[in-house]
SETI-300596 format. One record per residue: x negated, y, z of N, C-alpha, C, O, CB in turn. Coordinates in steps of 0.05 Angstrom, whole numbers, padded with zeros to 5 digits, always signed. Atoms other than C-alpha are relative to their C-alpha. Last residue first. Glycine has a CB too. Example, Ala and Ser with C-alpha at 12.3 -4.5 7.8 and 13.67 -1.06 7.14 Angstrom:
BEGIN
+00016-00024-00001-00273-00021+00143+00015+00022+00014+00005+00044+00018-00009+00009-00029
-00018-00024+00000-00246-00090+00156-00018+00024+00000-00039+00024+00013+00020+00001+00025
//
This chain:
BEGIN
-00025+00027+00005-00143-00302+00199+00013-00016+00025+00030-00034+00020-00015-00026-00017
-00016+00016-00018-00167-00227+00206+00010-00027-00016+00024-00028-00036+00025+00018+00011
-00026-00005-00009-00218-00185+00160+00010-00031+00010-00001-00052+00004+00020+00015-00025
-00012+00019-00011-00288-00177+00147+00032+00010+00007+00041+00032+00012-00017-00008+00024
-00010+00019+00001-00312-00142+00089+00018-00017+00009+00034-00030-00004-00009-00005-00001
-00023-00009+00022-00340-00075+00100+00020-00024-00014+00038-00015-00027-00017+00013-00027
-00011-00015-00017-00384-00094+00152+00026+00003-00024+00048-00007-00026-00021+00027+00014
-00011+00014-00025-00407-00161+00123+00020+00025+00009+00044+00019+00014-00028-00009+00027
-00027+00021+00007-00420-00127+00051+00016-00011+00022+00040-00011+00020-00009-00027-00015
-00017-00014+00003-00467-00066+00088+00032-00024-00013+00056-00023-00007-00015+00024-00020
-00014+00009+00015-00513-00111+00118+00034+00014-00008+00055+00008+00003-00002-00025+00010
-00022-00011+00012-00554-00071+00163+00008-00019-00030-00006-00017-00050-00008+00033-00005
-00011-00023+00011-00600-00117+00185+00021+00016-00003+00041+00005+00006-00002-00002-00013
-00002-00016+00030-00628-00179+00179+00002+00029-00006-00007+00042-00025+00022-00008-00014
+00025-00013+00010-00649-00196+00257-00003+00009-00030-00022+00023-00037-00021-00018+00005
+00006-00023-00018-00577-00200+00278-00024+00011-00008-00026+00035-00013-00003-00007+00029
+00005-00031+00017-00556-00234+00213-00010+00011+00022-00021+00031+00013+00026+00020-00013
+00008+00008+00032-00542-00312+00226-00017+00029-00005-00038+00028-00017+00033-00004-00027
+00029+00018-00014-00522-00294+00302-00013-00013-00029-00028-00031-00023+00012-00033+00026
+00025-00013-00014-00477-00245+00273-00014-00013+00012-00029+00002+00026+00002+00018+00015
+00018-00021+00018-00448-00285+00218-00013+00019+00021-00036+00027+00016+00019+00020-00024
+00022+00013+00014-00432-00344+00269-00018+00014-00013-00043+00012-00012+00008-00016-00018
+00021+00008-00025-00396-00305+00323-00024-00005-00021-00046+00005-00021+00009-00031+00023
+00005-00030+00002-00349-00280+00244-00030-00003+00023-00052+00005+00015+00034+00022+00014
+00018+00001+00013-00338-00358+00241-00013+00037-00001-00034+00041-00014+00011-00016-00025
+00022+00020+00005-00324-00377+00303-00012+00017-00025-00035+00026-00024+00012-00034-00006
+00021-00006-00020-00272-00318+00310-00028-00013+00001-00048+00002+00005+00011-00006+00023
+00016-00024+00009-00246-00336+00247-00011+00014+00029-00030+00029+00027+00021+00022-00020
+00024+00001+00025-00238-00404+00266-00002+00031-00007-00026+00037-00009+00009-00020-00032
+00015+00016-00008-00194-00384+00332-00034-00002-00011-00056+00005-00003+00016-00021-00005
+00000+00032-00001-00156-00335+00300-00017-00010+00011-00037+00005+00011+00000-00012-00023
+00022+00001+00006-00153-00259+00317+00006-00033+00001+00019-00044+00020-00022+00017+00019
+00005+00029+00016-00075-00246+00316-00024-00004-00007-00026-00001-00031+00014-00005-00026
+00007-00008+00029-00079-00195+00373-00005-00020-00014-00021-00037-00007-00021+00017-00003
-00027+00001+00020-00037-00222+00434-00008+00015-00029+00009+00021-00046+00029+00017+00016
-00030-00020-00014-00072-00205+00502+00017+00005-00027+00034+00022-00029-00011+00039+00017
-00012+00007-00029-00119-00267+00498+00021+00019+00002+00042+00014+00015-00022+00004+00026
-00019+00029+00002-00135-00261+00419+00019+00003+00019+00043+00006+00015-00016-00030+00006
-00020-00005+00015-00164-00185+00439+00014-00027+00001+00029-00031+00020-00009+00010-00026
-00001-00014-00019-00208-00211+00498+00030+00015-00014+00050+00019-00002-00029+00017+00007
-00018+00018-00014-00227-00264+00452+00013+00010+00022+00020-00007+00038-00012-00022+00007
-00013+00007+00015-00256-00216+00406+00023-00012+00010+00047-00010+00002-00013-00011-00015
-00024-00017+00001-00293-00177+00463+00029-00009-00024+00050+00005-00024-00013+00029-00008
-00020-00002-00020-00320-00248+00479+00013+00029-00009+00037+00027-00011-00014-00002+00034
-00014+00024+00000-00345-00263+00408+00014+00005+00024+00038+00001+00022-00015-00026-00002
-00021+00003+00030-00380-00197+00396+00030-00015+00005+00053-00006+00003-00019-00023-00027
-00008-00021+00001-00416-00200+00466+00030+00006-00019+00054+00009-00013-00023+00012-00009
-00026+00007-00026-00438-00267+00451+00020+00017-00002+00040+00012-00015-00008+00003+00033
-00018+00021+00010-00468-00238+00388+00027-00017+00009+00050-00023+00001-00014-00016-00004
+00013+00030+00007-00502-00184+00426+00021-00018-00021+00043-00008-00027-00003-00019+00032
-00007+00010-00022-00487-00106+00429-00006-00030-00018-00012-00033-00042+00032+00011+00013
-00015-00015-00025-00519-00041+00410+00020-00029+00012+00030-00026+00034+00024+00033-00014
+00017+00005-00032-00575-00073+00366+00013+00008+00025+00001+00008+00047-00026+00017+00002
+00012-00015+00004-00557-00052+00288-00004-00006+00045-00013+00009+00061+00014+00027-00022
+00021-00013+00017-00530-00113+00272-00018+00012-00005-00036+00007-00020+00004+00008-00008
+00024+00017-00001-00491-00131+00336-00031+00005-00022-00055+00007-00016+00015-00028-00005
+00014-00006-00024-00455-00067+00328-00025-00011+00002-00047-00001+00002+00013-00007+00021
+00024-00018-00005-00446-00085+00257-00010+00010+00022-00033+00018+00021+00001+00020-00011
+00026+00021+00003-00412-00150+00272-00020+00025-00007-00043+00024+00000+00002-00029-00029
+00011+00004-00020-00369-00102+00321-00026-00026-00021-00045-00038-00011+00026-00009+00027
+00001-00008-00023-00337-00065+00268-00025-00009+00026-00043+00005+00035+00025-00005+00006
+00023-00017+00011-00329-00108+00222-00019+00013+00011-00043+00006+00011+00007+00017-00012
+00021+00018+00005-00288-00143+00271-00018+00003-00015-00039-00009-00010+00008-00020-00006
+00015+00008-00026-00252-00089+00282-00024-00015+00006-00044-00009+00019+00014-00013+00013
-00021-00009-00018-00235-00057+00202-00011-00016+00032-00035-00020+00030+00033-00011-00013
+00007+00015-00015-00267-00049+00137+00015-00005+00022+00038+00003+00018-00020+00005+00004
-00023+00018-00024-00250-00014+00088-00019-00016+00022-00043-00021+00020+00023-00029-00019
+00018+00008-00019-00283+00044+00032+00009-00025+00019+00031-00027+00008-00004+00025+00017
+00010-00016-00027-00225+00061-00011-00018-00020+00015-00013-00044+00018+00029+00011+00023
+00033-00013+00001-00215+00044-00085-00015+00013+00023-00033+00029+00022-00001+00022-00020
-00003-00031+00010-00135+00041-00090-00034+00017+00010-00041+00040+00016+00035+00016+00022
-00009+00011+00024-00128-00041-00104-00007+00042-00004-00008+00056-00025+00040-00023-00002
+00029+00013+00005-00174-00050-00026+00009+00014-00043-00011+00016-00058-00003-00052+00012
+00031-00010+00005-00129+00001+00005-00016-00003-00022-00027+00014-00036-00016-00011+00018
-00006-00019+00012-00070-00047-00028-00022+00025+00008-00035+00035-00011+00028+00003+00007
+00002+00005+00029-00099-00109-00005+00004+00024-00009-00017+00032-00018+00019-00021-00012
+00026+00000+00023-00118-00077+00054-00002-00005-00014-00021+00004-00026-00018-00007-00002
+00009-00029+00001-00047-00062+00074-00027+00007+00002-00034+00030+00002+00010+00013+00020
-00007-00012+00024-00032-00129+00059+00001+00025-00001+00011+00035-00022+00021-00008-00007
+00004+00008+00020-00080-00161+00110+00016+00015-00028+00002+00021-00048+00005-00024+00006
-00028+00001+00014-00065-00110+00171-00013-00011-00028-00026+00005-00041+00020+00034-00003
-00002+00028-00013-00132-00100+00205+00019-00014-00021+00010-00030-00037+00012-00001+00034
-00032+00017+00003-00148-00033+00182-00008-00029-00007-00026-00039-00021+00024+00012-00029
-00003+00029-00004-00207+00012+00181+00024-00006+00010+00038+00009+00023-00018-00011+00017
-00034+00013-00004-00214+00058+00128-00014-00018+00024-00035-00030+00022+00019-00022-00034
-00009+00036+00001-00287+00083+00133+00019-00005+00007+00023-00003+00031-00012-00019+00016
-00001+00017-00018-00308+00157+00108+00012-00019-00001+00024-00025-00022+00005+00007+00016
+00025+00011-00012-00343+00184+00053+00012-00020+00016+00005-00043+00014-00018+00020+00017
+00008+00023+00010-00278+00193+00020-00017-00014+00002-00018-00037-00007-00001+00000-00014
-00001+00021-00010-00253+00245+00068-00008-00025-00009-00007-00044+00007+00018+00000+00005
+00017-00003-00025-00263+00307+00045+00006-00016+00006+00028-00006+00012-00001+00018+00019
+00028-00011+00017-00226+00284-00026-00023+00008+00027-00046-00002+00024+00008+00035-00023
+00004-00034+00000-00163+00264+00018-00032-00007-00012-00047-00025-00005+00002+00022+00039
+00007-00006+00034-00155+00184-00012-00009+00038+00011-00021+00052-00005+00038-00005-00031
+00030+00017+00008-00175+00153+00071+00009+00018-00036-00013+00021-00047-00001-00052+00004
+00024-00013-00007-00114+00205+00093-00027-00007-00010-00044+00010-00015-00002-00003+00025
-00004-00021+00016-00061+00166+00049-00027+00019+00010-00043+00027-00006+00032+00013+00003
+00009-00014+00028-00090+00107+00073+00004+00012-00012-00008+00010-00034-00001-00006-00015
+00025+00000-00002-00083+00122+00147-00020-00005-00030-00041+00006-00037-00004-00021+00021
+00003-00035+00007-00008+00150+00127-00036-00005+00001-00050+00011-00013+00018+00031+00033
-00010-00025+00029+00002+00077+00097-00015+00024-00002-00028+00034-00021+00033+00015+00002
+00025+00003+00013-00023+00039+00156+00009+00021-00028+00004+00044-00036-00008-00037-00008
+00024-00005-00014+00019+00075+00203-00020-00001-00011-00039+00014-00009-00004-00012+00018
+00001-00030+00009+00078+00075+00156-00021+00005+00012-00031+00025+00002+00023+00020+00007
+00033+00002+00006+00081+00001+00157-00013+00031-00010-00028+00037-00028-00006-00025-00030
+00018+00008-00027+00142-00002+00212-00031-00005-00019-00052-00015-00009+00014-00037+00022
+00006-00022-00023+00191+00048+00163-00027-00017+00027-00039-00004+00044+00041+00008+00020
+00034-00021+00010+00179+00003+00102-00011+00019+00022-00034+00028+00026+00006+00026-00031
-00016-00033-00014+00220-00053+00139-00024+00014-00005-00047+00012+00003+00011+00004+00040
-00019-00024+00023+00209-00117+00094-00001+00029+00003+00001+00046-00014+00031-00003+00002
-00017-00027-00006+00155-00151+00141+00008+00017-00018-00006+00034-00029-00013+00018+00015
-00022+00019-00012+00122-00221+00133+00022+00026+00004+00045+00021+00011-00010-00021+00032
+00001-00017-00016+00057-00185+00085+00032-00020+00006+00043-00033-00012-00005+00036-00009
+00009+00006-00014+00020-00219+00043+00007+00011+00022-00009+00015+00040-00017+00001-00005
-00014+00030-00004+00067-00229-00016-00026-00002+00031-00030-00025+00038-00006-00031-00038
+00024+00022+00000+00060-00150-00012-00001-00026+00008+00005-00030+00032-00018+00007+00013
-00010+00011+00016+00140-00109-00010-00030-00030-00011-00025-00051-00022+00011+00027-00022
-00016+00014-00001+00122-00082+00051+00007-00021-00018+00011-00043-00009+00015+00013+00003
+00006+00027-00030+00053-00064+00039+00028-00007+00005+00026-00031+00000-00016+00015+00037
+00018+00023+00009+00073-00026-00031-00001-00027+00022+00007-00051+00022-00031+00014-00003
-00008+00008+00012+00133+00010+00007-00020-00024-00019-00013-00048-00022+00011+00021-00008
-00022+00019-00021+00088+00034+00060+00015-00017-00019+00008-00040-00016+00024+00020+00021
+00013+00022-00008+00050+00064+00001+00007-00016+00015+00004-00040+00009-00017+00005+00007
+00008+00025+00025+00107+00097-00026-00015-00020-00002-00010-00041-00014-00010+00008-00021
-00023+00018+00002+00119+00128+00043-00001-00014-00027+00003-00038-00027+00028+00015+00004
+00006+00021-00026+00043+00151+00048+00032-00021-00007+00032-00045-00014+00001+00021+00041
+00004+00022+00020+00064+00190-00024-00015-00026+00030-00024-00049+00025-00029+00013-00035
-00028+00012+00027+00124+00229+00005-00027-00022-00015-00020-00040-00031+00018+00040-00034
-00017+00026-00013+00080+00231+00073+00017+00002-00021+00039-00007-00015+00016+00002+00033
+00008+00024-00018+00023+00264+00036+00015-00014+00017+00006-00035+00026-00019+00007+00015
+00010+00015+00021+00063+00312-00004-00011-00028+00010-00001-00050+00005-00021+00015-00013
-00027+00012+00009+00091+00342+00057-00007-00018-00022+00002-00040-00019+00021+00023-00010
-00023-00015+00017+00025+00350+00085+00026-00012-00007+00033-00035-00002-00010+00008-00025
-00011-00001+00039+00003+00305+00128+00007+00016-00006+00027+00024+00006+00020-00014-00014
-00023+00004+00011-00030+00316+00209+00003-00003-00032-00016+00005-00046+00015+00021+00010
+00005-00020+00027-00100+00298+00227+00035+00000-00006+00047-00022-00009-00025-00017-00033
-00022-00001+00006-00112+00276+00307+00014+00008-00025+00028+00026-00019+00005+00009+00015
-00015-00016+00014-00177+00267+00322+00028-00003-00024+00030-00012-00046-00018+00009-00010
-00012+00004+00038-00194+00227+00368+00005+00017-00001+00012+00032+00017+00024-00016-00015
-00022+00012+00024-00230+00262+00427+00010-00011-00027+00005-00003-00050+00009+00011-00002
-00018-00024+00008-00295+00254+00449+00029-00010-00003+00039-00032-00008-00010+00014-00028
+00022-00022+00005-00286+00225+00495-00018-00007-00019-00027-00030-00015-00016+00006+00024
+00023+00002+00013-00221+00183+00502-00021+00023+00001-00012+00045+00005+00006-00005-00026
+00030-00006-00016-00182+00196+00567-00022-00002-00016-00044+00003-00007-00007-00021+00024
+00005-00026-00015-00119+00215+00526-00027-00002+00014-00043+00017+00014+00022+00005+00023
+00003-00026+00016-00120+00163+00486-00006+00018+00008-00025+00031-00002+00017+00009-00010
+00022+00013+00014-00125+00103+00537-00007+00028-00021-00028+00040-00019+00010-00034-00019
+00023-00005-00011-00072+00142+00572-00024+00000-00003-00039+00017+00006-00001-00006+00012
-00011-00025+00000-00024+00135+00514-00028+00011+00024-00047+00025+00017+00039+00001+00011
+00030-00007+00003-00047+00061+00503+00000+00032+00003-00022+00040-00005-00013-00009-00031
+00020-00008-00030+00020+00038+00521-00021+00005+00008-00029+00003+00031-00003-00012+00014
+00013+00025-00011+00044+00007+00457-00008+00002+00018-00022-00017+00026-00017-00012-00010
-00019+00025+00000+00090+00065+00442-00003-00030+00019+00011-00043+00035-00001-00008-00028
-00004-00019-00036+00030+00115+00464+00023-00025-00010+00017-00047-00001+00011+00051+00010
+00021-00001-00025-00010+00077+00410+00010+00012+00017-00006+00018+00035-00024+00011-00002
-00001+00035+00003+00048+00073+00354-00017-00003+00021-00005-00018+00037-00011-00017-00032
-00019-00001-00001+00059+00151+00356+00004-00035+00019+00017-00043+00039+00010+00009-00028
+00005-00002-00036-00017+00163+00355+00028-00010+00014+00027-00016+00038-00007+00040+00014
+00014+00003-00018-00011+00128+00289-00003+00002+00041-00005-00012+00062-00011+00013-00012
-00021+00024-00002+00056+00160+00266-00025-00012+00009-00024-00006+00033+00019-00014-00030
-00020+00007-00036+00009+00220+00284+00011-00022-00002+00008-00035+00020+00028+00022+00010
-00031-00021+00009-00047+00211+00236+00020-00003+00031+00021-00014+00053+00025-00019-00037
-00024+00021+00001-00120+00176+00263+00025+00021-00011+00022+00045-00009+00007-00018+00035
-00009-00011+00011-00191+00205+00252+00025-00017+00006+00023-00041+00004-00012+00006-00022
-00028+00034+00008-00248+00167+00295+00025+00019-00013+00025+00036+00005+00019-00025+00042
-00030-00013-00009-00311+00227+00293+00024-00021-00005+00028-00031-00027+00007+00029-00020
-00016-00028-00014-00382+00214+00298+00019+00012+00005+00021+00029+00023-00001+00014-00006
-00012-00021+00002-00373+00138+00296-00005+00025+00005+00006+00032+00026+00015-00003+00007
+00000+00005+00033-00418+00085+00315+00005+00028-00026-00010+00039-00043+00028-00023-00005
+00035+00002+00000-00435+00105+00388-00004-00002-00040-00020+00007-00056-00016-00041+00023
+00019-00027+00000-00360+00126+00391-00021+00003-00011-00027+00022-00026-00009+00008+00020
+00001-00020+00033-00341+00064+00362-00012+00022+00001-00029+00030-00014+00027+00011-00012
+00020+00013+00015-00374+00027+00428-00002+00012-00030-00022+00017-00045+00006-00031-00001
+00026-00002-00006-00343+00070+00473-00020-00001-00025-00036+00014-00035-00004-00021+00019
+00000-00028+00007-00280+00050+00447-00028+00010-00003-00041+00010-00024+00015+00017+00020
+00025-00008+00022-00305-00021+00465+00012+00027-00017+00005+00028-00040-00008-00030-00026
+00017-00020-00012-00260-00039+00524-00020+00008-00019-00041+00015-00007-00011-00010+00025
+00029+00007-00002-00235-00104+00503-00025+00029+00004-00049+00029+00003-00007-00018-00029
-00009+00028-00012-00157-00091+00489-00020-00013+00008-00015-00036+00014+00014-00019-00018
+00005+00011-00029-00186-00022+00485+00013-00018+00008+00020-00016+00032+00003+00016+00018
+00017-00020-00016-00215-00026+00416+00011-00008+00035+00002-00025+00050+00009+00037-00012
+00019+00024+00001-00166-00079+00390-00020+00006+00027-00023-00005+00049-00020+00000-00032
-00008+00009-00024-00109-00020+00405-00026-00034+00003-00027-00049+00022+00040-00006-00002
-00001-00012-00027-00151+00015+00363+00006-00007+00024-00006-00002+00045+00011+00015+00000
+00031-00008-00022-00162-00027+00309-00006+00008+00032-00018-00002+00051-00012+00025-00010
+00005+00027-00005-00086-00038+00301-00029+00000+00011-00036-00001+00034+00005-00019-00026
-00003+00007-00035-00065+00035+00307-00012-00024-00004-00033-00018+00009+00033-00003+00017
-00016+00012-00004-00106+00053+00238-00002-00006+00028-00021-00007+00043+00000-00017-00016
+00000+00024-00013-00172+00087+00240+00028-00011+00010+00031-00009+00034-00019+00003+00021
-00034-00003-00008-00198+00133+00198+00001-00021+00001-00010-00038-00013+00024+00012-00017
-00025+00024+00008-00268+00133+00206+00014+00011-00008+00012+00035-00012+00016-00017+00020
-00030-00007-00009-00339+00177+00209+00017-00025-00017+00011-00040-00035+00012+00036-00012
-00008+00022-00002-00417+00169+00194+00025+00005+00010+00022+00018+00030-00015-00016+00013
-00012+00006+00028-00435+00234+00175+00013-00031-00006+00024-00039-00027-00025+00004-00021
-00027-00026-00003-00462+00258+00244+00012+00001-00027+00020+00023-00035-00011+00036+00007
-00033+00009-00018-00479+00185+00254+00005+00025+00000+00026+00032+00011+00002-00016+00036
+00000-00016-00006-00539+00189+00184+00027+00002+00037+00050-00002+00029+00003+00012-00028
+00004-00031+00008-00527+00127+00163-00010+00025+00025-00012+00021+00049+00029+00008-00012
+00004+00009+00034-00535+00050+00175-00007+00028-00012-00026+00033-00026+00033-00016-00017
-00030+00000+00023-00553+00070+00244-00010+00002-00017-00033+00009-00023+00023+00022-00002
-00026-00029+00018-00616+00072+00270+00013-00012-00005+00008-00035-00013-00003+00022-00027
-00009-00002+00029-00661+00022+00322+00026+00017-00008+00046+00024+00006+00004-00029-00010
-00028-00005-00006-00707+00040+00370+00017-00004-00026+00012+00006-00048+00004+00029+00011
//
């Protein structure tokens, strides 16, 4: 039978809206669960997922997300981070108020009880900046090449829940779909490959 990379009652997220709505744009909640002992999100998060119409999707999860509110401190330095990702030559969006989601999820990924766990985020310039402030990352597609990895779902598998996202409007590219299909049919019998999971991100 095969294990997880770790321990799974120590294996835990925080998990930006973008993932999430990935998640059930292809029905693989589920699938974090199996990964995940606990998925961690802030409210401007849950805020952005009942916005987008995933509100039910939330509510019927099992377990529940967990929901972590900020201190005051923590949304005076989330909003500085928002300010980084806005202002990032990788990023098409000025308005600091619409990258506050990824922000508060990396202000949560620096809490000291929390450093074990796995950023994930989609959002290119709000992993550059994650990536510049020493946090763990990864994010969907990571995600699912470790599924395949560790034996809970196929390569195919991989590639159609990807294209399941594309189809209802998540920027998953074409070629990086190809090439992500590729690394888990390259790796299924390798392993846990901790660089792949922690690596991949969107073109």
């Amino acid at each position: 039978m095969t294990q997880l990379p770790e321990n799974n009652t120590d294996f835990k997220a925080i998990c930006n809206t973008g993932p999430l709505i990935s998640a059930f744009q292809s029905n693989s909640l589920a699938l974090l669960v199996q990964i995940f002992a606990e998925i961690r999100l802030s409210n401007v998060c849950l805020s952005e997922l009942v916005r987008h119409g995933w509100e039910a999707e939330v509510q019927a999860a099992t377990p529940p997300l967990a929901i972590i509110s900020l201190t005051t401190r923590e949304e005076q330095r989330a909003y500085t981070i928002a300010e980084q990702i806005a202002q990032h030559p990788a990023n098409n969006d000025p308005v600091i108020e619409n990258h506050l989601g990824e922000a508060q999820a990396i202000t949560l990924a620096l809490r000291p009880e929390y450093q074990t766990d796995v950023l994930l985020l989609d959002e290119l310039a709000a992993r550059a900046v994650a990536r510049q402030l020493g946090i763990k990352l990864s994010g969907f597609p990571g995600v699912l090449l470790l599924a395949v990895q560790i034996g809970l779902i196929t390569a195919d598998d991989l590639k159609r829940r990807l294209e399941q996202c594309r189809q209802q409007g998540t920027h998953y590219g074409v070629p990086f779909i190809q090439r992500v299909y590729e690394m888990a049919r390259q790796n299924t019998r390798q392993g846990w490959n901790r660089n792949q999971f922690m690596n991949q991100k969107r073109r």
